[in-house]
N, C-alpha and C positions, 0 to 999 in steps of 0.2 A: 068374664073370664079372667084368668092371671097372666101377669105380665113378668116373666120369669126369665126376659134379659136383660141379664146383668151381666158383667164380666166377670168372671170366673177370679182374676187379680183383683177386683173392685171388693169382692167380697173377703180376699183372703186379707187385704189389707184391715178392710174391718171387723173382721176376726181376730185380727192380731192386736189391734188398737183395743179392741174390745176385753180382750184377756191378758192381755200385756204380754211382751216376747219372749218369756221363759219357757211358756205352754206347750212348745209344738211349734210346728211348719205346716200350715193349710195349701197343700200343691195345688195350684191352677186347674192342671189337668184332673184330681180327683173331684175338684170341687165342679168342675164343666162334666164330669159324667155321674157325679149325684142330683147336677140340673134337669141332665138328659130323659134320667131316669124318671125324673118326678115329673116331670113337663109330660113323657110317655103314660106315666100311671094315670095324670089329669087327664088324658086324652081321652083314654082308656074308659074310665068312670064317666067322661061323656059323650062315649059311643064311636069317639075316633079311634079307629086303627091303623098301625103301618099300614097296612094291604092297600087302605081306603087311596083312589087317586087325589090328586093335588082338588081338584072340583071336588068332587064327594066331600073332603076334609074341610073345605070351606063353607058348604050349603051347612055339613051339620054345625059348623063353629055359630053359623048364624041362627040357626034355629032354636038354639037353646038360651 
């Protein structure tokens, strides 16, 4: 499976180092709800959903 926490600061910092500081400003909060999203659509793609309970969400994390 993917291991998709990071800090949302952790990354904008290396985004910034990465591109150098003229580029833009990587907000924290956009970069924590582009994780959210893609952590969801992984779920998703392996048969977790929100709805599923806390148990359900875990039998299938391990099953796959």
């Amino acid at each position: 499976m993917y291991d998709l926490n990071v800090a949302p600061t952790i990354i904008s910092e290396f985004l910034k180092d990465f591109n150098g500081d003229d580029v833009g400003t990587y907000l924290p909060r956009t970069l924590f709800n582009r994780n959210e999203k893609t952590l969801a659509t992984l779920n998703i793609a392996n048969g977790i959903f929100a709805a599923d309970t806390e148990a359900e969400k875990i039998i299938k994390y391990f099953e796959k």
